[in-house]
C-alpha positions in Angstrom: -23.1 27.7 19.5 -24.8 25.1 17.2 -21.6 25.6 14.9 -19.1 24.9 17.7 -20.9 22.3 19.2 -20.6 19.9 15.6 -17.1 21.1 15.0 -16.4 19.5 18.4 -18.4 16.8 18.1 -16.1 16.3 14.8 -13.1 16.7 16.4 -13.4 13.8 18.9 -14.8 11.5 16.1 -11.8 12.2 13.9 -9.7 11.1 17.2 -11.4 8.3 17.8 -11.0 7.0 14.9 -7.3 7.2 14.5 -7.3 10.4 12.9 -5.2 13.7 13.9 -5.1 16.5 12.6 -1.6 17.8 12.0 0.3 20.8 11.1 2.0 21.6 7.4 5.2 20.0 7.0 8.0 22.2 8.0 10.6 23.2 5.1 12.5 25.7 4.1 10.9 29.0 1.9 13.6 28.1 -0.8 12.9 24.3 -1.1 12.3 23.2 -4.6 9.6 20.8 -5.5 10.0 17.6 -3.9 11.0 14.0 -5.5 10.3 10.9 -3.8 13.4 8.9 -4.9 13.5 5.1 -4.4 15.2 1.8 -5.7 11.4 0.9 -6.0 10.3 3.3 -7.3 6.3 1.8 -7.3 6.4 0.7 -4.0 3.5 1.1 -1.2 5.9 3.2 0.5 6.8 5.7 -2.0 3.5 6.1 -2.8 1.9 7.2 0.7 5.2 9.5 1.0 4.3 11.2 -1.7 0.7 11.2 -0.6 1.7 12.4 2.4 4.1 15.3 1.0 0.7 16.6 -0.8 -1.4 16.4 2.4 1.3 18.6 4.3 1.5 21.2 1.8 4.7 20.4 0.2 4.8 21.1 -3.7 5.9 17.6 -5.8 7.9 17.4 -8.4 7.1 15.2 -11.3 8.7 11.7 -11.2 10.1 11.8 -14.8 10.7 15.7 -14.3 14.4 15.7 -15.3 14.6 19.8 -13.5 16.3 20.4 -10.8 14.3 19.5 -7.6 14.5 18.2 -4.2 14.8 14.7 -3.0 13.4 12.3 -0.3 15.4 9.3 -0.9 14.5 6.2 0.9 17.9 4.3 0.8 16.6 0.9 1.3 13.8 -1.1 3.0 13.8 -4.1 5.2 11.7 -6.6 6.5 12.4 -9.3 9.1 10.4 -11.9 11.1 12.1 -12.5 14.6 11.2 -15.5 16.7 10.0 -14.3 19.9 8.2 -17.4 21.7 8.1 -21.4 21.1 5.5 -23.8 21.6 6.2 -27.2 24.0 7.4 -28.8 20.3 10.5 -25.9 20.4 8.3 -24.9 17.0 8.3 -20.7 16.8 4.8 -19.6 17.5 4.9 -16.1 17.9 7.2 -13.6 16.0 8.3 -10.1 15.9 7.5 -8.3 12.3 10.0 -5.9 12.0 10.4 -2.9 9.4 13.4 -0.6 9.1 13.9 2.2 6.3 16.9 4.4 5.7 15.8 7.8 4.1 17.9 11.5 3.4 16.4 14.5 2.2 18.2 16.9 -0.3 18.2 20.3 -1.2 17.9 20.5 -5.8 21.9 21.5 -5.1 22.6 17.7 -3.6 23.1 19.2 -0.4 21.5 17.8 2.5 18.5 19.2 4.2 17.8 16.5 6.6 20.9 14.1 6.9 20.7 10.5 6.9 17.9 8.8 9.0 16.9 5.4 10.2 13.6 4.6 11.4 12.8 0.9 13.1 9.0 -0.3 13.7 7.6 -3.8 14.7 4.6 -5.7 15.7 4.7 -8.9 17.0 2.2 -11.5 15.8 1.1 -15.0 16.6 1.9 -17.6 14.0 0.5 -21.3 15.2 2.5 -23.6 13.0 -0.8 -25.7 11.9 -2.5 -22.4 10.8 0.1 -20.6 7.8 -3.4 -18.8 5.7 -4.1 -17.3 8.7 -0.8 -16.3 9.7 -0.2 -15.2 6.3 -3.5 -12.9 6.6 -2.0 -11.2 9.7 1.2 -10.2 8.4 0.0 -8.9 5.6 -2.0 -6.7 7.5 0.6 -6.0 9.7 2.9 -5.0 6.8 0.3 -2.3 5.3 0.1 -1.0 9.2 3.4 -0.6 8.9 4.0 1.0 5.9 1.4 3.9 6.8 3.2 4.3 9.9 6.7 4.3 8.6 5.7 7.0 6.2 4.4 9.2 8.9 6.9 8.4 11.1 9.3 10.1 8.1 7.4 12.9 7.7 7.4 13.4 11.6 11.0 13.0 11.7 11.9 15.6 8.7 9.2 18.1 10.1 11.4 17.6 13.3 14.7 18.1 11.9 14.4 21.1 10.0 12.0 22.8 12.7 14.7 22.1 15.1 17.4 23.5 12.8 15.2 26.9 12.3 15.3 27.5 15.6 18.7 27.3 16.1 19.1 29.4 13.4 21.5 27.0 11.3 19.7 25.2 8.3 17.3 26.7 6.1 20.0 28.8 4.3 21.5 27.1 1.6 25.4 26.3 1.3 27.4 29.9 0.4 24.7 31.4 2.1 25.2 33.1 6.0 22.6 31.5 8.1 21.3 33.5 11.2 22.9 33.0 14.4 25.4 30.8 13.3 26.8 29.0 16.3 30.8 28.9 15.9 31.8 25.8 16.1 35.6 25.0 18.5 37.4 22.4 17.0 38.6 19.5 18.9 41.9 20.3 18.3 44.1 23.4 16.5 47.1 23.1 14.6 50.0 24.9 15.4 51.4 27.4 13.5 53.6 26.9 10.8 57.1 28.8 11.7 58.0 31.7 10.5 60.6 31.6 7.2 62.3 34.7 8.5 65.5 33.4 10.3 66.1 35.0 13.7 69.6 36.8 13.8 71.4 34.8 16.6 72.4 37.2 19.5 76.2 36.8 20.8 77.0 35.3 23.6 78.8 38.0 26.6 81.7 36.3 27.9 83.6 38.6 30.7 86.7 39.3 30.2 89.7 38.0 33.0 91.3 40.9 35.2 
């Protein structure tokens, strides 16, 4: 009882705190060792995805491994600061930091596991144009918040997709593979068929004869 009690009492601290606990990342039994790929490839963001990828379960490839592997690519990254309010001067006072990433995920074969995603996050911030340190201080915190979220939020989003996909019964085979429960696709529209190359014998016309 004493046991259950603390583990509870654990629980709802780890919650409190901005801790959850979470399940393993969802992939497939035949994914290879994943490779966080990037333009940047020493960016704050590269490295809590691949933090991340360990804490889920997921198996990391090495970066300079050269074998074949999968890959979470993160396309690009960009950062904006968008005016949202002005003081009585028409000076911008408050802004809108915002934080978009494009990402894919692909099987070793170059096929794609989770197709290509975009994920937007902001905070807004206040920015009085006589204080820049401090505004300076508050972005930069803003911009690590943001990072840890965006990396979660990627992990969330390729935990959803290929969850989603196994249920369906589509995905986790790879190409030249039968998935189960395939769903048939109809297309939108079919082609005729091409005519036959065996000429049709013309039948003679019957024309009565006059009396």
């Amino acid at each position: 009882m004493t046991r259950f009690l603390l583990a509870l009492v654990l629980t709802a601290t780890l919650a409190g705190c901005g801790f959850h606990l979470r399940n393993k990342l969802m992939l497939p039994a035949d994914t290879a060792a994943v490779q966080v790929v990037s333009t940047a490839p020493y960016s704050e963001l590269v490295k809590l995805l691949r933090r991340g990828l360990q804490a889920s379960g997921a198996q990391l490839a090495d970066p300079d491994s050269t074998g074949p592997s999968s890959q979470l690519q993160v396309v690009s990254e960009r950062w904006g600061d968008l005016p949202i309010a002005i003081d009585a001067q028409g000076r911008a006072q408050e802004y809108s930091l915002r934080y978009a990433v494009i990402f894919i995920f692909r099987r070793e074969d170059g096929s794609e596991l989770v197709p290509q995603q975009v994920i937007e996050l902001s905070r807004d911030y206040v920015s009085p144009p006589t204080d820049a340190t401090g505004t300076t201080t508050e972005r930069e915190i803003l911009a690590d918040e943001l990072r840890r979220e965006m990396s979660a939020s990627i992990m969330r989003r390729i935990d959803s997709v290929v969850r989603a996909e196994l249920e369906h019964g589509r995905a986790p085979a790879k190409p030249g593979t039968t998935p189960v429960e395939t769903p048939v696709e109809i297309p939108a529209a079919t082609p005729a068929s091409p005519a036959s190359t065996t000429p049709t014998p013309a039948v003679p016309a019957v024309v009565p004869q006059g009396r």
